[in-house]
NUMIFI-8329 format. One record per residue (C-alpha): residue in one letter; x, z, y. Coordinates in steps of 0.2 Angstrom, whole numbers, plus 5000, padded with zeros to 4 digits. Layout:
// residues N
AXZY;...
// end
This chain:
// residues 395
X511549804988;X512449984988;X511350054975;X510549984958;X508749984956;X507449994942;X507049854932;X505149814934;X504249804920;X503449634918;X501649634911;X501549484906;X503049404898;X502649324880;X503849374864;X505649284864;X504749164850;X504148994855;X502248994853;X500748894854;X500448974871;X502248924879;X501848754871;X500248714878;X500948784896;X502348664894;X501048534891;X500148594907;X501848584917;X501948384911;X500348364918;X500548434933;X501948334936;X501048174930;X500948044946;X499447954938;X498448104934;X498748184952;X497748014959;X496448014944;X496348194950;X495848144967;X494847994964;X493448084951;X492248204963;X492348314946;X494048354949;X494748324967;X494248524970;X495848574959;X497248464967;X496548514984;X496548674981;X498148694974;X499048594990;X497948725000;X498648834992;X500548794994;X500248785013;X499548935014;X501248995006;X502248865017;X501248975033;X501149145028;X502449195042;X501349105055;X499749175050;X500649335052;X501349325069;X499649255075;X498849415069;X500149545075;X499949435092;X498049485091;X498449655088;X499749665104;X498649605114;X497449725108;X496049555106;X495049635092;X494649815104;X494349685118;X493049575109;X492349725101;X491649755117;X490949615122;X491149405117;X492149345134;X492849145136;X494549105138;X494749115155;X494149315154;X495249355140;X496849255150;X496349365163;X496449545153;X497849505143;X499049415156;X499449265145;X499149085151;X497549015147;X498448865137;X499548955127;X498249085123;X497048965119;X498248925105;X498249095099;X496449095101;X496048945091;X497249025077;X496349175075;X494649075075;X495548975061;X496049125049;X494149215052;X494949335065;X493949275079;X492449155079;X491549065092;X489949115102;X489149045113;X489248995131;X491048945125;X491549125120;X492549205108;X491849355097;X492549445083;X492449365067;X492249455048;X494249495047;X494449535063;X493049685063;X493949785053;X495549785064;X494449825079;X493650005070;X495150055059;X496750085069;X497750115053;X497749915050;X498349885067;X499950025063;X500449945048;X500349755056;X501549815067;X502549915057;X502749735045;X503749665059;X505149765053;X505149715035;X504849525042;X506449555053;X507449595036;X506949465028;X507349315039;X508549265027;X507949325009;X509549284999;X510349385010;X509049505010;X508949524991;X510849574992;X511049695003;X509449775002;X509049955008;X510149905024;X508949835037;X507649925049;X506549955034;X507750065027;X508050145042;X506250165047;X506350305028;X507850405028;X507250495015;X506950365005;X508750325003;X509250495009;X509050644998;X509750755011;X508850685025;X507850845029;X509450885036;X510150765042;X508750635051;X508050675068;X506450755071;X505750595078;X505850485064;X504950615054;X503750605067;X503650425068;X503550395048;X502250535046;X501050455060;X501050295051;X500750385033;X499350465040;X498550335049;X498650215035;X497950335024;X496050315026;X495850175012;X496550285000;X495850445005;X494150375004;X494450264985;X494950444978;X493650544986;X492250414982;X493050394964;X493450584958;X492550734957;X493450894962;X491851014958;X492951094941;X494751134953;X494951294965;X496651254971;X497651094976;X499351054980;X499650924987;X501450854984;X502250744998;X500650795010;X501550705026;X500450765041;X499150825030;X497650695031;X497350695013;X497150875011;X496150885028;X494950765023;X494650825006;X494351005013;X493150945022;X492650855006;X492451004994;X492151165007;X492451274990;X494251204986;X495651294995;X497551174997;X499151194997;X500451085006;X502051025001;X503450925009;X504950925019;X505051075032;X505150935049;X503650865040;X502551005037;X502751045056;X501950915060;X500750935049;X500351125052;X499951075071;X498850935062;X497751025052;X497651185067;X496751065077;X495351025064;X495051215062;X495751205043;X497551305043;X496651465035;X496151365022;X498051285018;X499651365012;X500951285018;X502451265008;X504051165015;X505351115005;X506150954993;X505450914976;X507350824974;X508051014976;X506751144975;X505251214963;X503451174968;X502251314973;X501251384958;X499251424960;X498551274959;X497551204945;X497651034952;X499050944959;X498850774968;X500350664972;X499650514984;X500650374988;X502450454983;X502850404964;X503250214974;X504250264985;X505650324974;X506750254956;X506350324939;X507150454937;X506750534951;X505050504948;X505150604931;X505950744938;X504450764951;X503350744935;X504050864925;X504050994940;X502150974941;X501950984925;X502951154922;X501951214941;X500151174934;X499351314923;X498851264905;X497351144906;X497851104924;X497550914929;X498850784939;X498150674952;X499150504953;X498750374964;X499450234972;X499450044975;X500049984957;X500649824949;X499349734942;X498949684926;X497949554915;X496349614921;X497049634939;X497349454939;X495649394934;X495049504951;X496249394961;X497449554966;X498949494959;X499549414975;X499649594983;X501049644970;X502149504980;X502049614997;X502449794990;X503749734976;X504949694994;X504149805004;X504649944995;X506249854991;X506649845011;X506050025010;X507350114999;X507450154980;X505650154976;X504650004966;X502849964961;X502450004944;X501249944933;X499650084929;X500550084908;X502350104917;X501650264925;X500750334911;X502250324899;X503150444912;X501650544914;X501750564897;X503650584893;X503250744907;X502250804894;X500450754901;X499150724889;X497250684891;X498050524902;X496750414909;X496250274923;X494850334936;X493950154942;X494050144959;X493050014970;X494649934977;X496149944966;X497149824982;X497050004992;X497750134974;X497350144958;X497150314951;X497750394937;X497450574929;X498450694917;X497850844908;X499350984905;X499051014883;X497951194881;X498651214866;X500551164857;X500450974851;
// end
């Protein structure tokens, strides 16, 4: 590793003193390992469901790499636009893809096993309730394939762990690792990042729209606006709002051609430069930062902070959102198993880490925000959303 990283905040560690809490887990843990209770477990009908489950469990664990490589096999040979058309048999499919009907079968019966694919009749495959929304949002597909190169770095994840920031993740983000890589990177692997941003975007576009109201705001600024599907979409949105875009000059090129071809650019300022170097633009009552904060250490993050805070007017409102790490209540929603995935991803990725919704307002707050709240959202696995209120008056 060339470069230290945050500690993480962990939401659910217990004070340093023994309690009755760590006694009674230290209990559970000699049960667990109890040979005698595991066979009583699986002999009583009442209580067979929790062994099994658990062993289900570890194997999914144990084949996680599999069930990924069968999906991004699906998506490379583009099965989910295929069947969208029409149910077809394996001969039909063998036929459009060029694969051997016995090793595609394989792949087939995989899919059918994982609720990709499902079978129809006449001995046809179809598309089953996790394979319909690969077929109608191409963002999934993007980031399926993009995956393959954080998988590639962490072949072997000791030695992943210590020279993180090295792989082709790391490449993929120069500027994550990079603070001069306006610079420095070629055009094309802004190009290439900002596509993916952009189509990978939808989930979260449409969690914030659906979740905030934007009636009380004339002016955004929209910090890190890649090629400007966020802003695009909300104009659309809120007809009365006007935006203004601001990112890395080789960025908001692509994004000026982007939002030209929707008939928006009179309705956008564009503003290129680097929140590690330059101010943000002033005029904006409400600044939203989407999908940024993760991707860079602490104190970077706090500088971006305290630079929106000193460009919003008094009473002007910060718009944070972001996958986040999830808490207590997080858990009891069954989300908690996402935070394995972006904790590494974003470890491959460069100096960014996932931060709890608490970790983020406490550095909202140090900025000088005030009035910090949560906004629910529908699906918290997409971005969590926070909002801060610059003080109308001294504290």
């Amino acid at each position: 590793m060339t470069q230290p990283a945050d500690i993480t905040h962990t939401p659910y560690s217990l004070p340093d003193v023994t309690t009755w809490h760590d006694r009674f887990l230290q209990w559970l843990e000699r049960l667990y390992a109890s040979p005698k209770l595991y066979q009583w477990s699986l002999s009583n009908p009442l209580t067979r469901w929790i062994p099994r489950r658990r062993t289900q469990k570890l194997f999914d664990l144990m084949s996680g790499f599999v069930y990924s490589q069968v999906l991004l096999g699906c998506v490379r040979l583009d099965l989910f636009k295929i069947l969208q058309q029409a149910p077809a048999d394996l001969k039909q499919i063998s036929h459009r893809v060029g694969v051997p009907e016995a090793v595609l079968q394989r792949l087939l019966l995989s899919a059918v096993s994982l609720g990709l694919l499902e079978f129809r009749s006449q001995a046809r495959y179809g598309l089953g309730p996790l394979g319909v929304p690969l077929a109608i949002h191409p963002g999934i597909g993007a980031m399926i394939e993009h995956n393959h190169l954080l998988y590639g770095d962490m072949q072997d994840p000791l030695g992943f762990l210590k020279n993180a920031w090295q792989g082709g993740m790391a490449e993929y983000w120069p500027y994550a690792h990079d603070d001069q890589a306006a610079d420095r990177a070629a055009q094309d692997k802004f190009s290439r990042y900002s596509d993916l941003m952009a189509a990978s975007q939808g989930f979260v576009v449409q969690e914030i729209l659906s979740s905030y109201a934007f009636d009380e705001h004339r002016c955004v600024l929209d910090v890190g606006a890649g090629k400007g599907r966020f802003a695009s979409e909300l104009a659309k949105h809120a007809p009365h709002l006007s935006l203004q875009l601001f990112d890395l000059p080789p960025v908001l090129a692509l994004a000026k051609a982007h939002v030209n071809a929707q008939g928006l650019l009179d309705r956008m300022r564009l503003s290129p430069g680097s929140f590690l170097h330059d101010p943000l633009p002033q005029g904006a009552d409400l600044v939203t930062l989407v999908r940024v904060a993760h991707d860079h250490p602490d104190e970077v993050v706090k500088l971006l902070l305290k630079k929106i805070h000193a460009a919003l007017p008094v009473g002007g409102v910060l718009l944070l959102a972001e996958p986040m790490a999830q808490t207590q209540s997080g858990a009891q929603d069954g989300y908690t198993q996402s935070d394995a995935y972006f904790h590494f991803y974003l470890l491959a990725m460069g100096a960014g880490r996932l931060r709890t919704p608490e970790e983020l307002m406490r550095l909202m707050q140090e900025a000088g925000f005030a009035q910090i709240e949560r906004v629910p959202n529908t699906m918290p696995i997409h971005a969590q959303i926070l909002l801060g209120r610059k003080r109308q008056c001294l504290p």
